[in-house]
Structures are given as C-alpha cells and as structure tokens.
VEXLODO-102239 format. One line per 10 residues: number of its first residue (from 1); their letters; for each residue x, y, z of N, C-alpha, C. Coordinates in steps of 0.05 Angstrom, whole numbers, padded with zeros to 5 digits. Each point is the difference from the previous one (the first is absolute). Layout:
BEGIN
NUM = a = X Y Z X Y Z X Y Z ~ ... $
//
This chain:
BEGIN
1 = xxxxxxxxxx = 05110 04206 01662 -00005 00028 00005 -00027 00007 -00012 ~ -00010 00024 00010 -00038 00009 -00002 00015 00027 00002 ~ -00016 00012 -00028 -00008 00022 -00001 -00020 00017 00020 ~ -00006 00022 00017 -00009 00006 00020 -00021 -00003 -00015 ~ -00013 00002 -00029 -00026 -00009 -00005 -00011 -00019 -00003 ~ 00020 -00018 -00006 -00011 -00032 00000 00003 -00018 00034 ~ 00015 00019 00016 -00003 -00012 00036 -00027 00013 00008 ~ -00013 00011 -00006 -00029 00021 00006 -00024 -00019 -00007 ~ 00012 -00006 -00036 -00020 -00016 -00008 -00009 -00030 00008 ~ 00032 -00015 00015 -00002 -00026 00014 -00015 00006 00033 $
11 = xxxxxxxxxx = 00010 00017 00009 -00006 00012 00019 -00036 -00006 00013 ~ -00002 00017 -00023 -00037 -00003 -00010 -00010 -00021 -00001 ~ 00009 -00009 -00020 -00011 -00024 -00008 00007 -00023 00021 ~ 00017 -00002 00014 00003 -00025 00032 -00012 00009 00024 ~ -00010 00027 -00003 -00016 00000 00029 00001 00008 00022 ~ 00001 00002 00028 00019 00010 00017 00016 -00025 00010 ~ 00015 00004 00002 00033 -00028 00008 -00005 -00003 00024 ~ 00001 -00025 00002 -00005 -00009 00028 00013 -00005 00019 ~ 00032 00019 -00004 00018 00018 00019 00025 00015 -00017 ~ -00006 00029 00011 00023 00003 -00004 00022 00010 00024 $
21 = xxxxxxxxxx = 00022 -00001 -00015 00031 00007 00013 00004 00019 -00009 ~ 00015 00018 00025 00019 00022 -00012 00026 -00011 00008 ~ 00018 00001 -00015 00026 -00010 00000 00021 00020 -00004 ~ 00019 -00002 00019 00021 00008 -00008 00031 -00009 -00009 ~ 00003 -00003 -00029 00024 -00009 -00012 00030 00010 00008 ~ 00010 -00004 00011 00037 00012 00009 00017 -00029 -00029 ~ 00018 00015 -00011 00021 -00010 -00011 00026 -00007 00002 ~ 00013 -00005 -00004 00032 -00009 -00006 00011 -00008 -00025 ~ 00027 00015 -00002 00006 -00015 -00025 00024 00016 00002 ~ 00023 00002 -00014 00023 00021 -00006 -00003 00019 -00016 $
31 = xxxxxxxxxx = 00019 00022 -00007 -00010 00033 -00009 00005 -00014 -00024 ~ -00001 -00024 -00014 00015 -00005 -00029 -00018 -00020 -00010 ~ -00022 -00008 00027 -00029 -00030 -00002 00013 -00024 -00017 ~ 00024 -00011 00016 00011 -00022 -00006 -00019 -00027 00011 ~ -00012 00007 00035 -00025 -00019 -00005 -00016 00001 -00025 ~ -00010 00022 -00005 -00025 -00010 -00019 00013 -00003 -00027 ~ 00021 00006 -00014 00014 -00013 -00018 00000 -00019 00002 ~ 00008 -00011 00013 00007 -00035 00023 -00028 -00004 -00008 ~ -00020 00005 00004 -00030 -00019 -00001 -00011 00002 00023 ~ 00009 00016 00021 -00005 -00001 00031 -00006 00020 00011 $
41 = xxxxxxxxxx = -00028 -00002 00013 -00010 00023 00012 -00001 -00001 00029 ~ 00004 00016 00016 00003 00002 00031 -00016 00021 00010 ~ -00026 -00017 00009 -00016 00023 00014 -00010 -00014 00027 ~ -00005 00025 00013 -00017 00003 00030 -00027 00010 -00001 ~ -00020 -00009 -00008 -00028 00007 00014 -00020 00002 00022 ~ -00008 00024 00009 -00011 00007 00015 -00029 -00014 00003 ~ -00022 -00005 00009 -00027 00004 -00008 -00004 00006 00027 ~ -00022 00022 -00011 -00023 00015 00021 00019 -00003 00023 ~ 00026 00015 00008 00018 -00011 00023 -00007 -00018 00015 ~ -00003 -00025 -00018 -00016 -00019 00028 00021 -00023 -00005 $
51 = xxxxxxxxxx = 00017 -00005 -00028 00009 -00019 -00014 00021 00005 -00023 ~ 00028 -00010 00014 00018 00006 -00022 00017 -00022 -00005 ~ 00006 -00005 -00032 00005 -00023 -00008 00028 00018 -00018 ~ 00021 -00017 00002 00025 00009 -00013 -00007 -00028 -00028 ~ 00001 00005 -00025 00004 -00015 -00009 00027 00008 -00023 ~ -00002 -00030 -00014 00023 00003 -00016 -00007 -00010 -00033 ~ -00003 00020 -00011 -00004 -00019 -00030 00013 -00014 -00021 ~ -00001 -00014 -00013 00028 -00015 -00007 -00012 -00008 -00036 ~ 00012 00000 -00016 -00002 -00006 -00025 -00028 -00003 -00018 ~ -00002 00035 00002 -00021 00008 -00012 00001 -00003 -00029 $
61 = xxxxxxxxxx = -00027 -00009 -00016 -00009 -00005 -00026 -00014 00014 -00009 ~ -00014 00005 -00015 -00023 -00001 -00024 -00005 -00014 -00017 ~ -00026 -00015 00001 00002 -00019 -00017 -00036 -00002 -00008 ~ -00006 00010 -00024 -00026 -00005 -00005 -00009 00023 00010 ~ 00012 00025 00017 -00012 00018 00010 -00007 00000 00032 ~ 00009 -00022 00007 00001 -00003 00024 00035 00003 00014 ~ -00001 00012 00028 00024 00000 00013 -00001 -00026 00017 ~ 00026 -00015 00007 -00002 -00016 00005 00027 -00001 00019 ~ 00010 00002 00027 00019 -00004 00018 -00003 -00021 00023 ~ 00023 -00004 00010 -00002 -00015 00019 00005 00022 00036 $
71 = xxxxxxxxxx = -00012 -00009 00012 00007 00014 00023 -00004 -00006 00018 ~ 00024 00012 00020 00010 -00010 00032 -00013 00019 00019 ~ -00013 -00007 00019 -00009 00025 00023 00001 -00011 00021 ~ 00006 00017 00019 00005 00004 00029 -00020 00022 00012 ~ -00007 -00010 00021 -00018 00025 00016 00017 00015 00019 ~ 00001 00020 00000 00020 00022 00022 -00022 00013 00017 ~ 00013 00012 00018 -00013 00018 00020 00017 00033 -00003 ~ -00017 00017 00002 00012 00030 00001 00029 00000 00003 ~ 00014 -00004 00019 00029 00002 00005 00017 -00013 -00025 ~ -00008 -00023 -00007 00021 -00005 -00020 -00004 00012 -00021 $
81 = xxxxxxxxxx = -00037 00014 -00006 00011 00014 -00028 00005 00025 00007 ~ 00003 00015 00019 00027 00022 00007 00030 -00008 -00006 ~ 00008 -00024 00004 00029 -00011 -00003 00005 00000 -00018 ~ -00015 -00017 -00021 00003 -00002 -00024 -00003 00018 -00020 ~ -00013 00028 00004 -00009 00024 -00005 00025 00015 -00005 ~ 00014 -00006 00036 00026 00012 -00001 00029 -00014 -00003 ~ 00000 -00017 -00007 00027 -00019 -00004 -00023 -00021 -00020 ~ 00005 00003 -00028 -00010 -00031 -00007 00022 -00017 -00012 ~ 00018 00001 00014 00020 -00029 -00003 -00010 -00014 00024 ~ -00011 00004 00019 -00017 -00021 00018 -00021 -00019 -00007 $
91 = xxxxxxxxxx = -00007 -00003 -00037 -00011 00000 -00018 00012 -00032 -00007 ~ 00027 00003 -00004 00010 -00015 -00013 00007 -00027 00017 ~ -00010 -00009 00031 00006 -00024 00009 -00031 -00023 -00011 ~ -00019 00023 -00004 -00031 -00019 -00011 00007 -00004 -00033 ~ 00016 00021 -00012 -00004 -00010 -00027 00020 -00027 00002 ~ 00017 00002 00005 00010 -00025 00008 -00002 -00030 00000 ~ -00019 00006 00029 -00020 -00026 00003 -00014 -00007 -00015 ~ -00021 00021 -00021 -00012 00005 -00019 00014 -00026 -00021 ~ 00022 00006 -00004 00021 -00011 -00024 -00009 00017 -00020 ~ -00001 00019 00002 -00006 00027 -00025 00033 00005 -00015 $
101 = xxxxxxxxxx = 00008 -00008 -00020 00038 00003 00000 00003 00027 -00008 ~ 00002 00021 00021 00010 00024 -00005 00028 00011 00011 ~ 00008 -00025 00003 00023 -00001 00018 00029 00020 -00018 ~ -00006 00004 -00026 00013 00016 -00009 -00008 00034 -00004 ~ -00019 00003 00022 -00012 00032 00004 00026 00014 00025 ~ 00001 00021 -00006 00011 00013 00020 -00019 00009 00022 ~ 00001 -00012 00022 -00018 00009 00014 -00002 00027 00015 ~ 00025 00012 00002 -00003 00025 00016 -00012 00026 -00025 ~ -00001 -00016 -00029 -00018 00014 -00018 -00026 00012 00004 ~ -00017 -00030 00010 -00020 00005 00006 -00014 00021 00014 $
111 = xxxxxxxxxx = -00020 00004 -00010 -00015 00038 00015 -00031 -00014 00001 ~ -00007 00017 00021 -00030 -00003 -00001 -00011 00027 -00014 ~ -00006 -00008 -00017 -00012 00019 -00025 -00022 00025 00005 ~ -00027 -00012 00017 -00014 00016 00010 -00032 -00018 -00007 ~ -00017 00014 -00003 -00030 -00016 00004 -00018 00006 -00017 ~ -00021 -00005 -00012 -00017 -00001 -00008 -00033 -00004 00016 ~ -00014 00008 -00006 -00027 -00006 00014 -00026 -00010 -00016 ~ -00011 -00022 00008 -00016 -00013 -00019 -00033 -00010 00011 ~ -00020 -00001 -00004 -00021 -00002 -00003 -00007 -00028 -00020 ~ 00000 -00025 00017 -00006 -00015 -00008 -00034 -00004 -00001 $
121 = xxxxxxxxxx = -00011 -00009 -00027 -00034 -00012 00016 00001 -00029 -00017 ~ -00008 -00009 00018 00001 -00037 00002 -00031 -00015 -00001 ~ 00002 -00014 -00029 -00035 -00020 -00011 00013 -00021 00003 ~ -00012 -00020 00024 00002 -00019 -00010 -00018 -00017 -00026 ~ 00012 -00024 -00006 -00014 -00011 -00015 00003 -00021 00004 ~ -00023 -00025 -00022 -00002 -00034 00009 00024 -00013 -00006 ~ 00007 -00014 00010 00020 -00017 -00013 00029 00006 00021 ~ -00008 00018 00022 00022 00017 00013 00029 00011 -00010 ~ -00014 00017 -00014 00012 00017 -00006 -00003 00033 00000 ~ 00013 00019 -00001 -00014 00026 -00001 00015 00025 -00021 $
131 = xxxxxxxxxx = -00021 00013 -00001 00009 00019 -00022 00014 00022 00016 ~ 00011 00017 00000 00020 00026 00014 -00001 00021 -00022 ~ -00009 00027 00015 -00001 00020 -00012 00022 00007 00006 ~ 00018 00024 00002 00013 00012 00016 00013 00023 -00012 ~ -00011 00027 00008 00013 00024 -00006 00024 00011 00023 ~ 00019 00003 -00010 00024 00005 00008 00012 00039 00002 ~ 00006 00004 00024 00012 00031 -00005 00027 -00003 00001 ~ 00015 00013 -00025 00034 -00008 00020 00002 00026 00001 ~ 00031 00008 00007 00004 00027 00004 00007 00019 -00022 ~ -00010 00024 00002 00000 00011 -00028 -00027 00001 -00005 $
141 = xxxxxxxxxx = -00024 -00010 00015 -00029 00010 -00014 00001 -00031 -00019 ~ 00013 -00014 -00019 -00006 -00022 -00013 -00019 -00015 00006 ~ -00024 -00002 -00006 -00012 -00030 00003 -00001 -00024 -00025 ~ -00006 -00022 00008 00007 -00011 -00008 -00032 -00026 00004 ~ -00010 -00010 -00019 -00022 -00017 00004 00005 -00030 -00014 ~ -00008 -00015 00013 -00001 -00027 -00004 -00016 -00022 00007 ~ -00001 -00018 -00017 -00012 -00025 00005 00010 -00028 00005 ~ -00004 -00016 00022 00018 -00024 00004 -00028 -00018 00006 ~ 00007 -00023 -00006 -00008 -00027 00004 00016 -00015 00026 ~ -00013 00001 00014 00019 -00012 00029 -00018 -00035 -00001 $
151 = xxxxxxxxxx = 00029 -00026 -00007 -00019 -00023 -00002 00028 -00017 00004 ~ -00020 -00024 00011 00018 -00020 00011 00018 -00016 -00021 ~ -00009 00001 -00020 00011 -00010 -00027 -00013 00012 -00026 ~ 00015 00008 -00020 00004 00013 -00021 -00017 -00009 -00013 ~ -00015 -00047 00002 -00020 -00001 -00015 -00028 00014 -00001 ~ -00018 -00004 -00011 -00034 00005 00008 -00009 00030 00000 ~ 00016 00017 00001 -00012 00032 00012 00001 00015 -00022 ~ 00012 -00012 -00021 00007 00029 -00021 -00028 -00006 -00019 ~ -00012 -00019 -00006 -00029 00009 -00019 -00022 00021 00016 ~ 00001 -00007 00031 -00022 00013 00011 00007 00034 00001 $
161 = xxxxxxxxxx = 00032 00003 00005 00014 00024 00005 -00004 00012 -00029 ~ -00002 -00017 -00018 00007 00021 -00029 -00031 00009 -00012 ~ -00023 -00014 00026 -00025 00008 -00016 -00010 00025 00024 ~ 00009 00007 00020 00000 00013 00018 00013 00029 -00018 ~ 00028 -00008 -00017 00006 00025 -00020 -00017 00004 -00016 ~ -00010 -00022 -00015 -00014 -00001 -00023 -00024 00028 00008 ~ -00021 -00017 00017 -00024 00014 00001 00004 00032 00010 ~ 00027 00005 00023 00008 00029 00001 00012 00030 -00020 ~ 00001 -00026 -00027 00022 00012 -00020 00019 00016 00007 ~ 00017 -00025 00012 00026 00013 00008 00020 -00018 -00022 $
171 = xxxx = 00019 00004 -00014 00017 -00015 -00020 00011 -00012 00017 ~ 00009 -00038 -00007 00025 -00002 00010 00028 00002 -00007 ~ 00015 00010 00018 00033 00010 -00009 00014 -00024 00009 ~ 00010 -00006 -00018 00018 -00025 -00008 00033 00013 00007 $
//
C-alpha cells in the first residue's frame, strides 16, 4: 500500500507509463467473507471493455513485504459475467476444475459483492518484468494506492525495485 503522497512521488519519478488500464474490479465472496478468510479471492475484471478475465486467488502471503499468491484465470465474454454477476454458484464448476478445496463453502452463500474501479499505469523494466502503479476507487469515495512488481519469478527484481524506492523516498512496508 502508497500513501496518495508517496503514489505521486513514484508516479513522477517513472515517467509517463507506457500503458495504462482502466479496470473494473466486480467481487464475490459471502456476507460473513468465508472466501477470503479461506485465503481466496474471486474476482472478474474488466479492462478498457475490451478484456475480461475471472480470476481466482489462492493462498495469499506476506513475506519480506512482498504478496505472494497463486492464481487460476479464465477469459469470459460479457454474458457470462452477467451470469455470474447474477447467480455465482455458476462459479463453482471452474473452482472445481481449479482443485481450489472449497468444497466446504456454502454455495448459495455466495453474493457478488459489487466493484471497484482502478487506474492501472504500467513501466516496464529489463529483465521482464514490470512495476504497477494502481489507484483504486471502491464504493464509498475510498481510494486506495499501490505498488506491485508483476515478474515471472520472485528471483532478480527486488534490488532494482528497492532502489526505484530508495531514490523516490518512498519507505519500504514490510
């Protein structure tokens, strides 16, 4: 998480991003968030309505200050995320396949929660990897600012990423 003054200051300091997304986040979970108790997040994203990816997150960490999950995605088209929008126990034949074991959730629990809207801006960098801004609106006026490391493996990226903080003076939160 970024303080709206320290996302301004990375902001600056990387340049203009060499794309961004507007995204829109939809949720699921039960009125009691036994998914995300569970470790499991269930979302549908929108981008620039061109591209929507249902993913599934599965046994989220922190470790060193980094988040760290595993995750399942499927690409949908408009109609199914109306379905799943409106019935998401239609939800539960992919987690399944997935082998996600939520098999002890009540499914007619499940609710689609509602959405969020997000403003991604995307640097790449050598080594292919990229840095992710991303300010978030949820409902209620909340924003919400952040920084991700999007990389193919966890080795190699974090000295270059922590001098990218360094020279912005942004702290790292552990």
């Amino acid at each position: 998480m970024l303080t709206v003054e320290h996302y301004g200051v990375l902001s600056n300091r990387l340049g203009r991003p060499e794309k961004e997304i507007r995204q829109t986040n939809h949720y699921f979970d039960t009125p009691d968030a036994t998914l995300g108790r569970s470790g499991v997040l269930i979302r549908i994203r929108e981008e620039d309505s061109e591209k929507i990816v249902l993913t599934i997150k599965q046994g989220g960490q922190v470790a060193n200050g980094l988040y760290k999950s595993v995750e399942t995605e499927w690409l949908l088209n408009n109609i199914e995320l109306v379905r799943y929008q409106r019935d998401p126990a239609l939800l539960r034949p992919l987690l399944d396949r997935a082998e996600i074991g939520l098999r002890q959730i009540q499914w007619e629990e499940v609710r689609y929660l509602g959405a969020a809207v997000n403003l991604r801006r995307c640097y790449p960098q050598p080594e292919d990897w990229e840095i992710i801004l991303d300010a978030t609106q949820f409902p209620g006026e909340t924003m919400d600012y952040e920084l991700e490391a999007e990389v193919p493996s966890p080795d190699g990226f974090w000295p270059p990423l922590e001098d990218v903080l360094q020279r912005a003076q942004v702290p790292r939160i552990s």
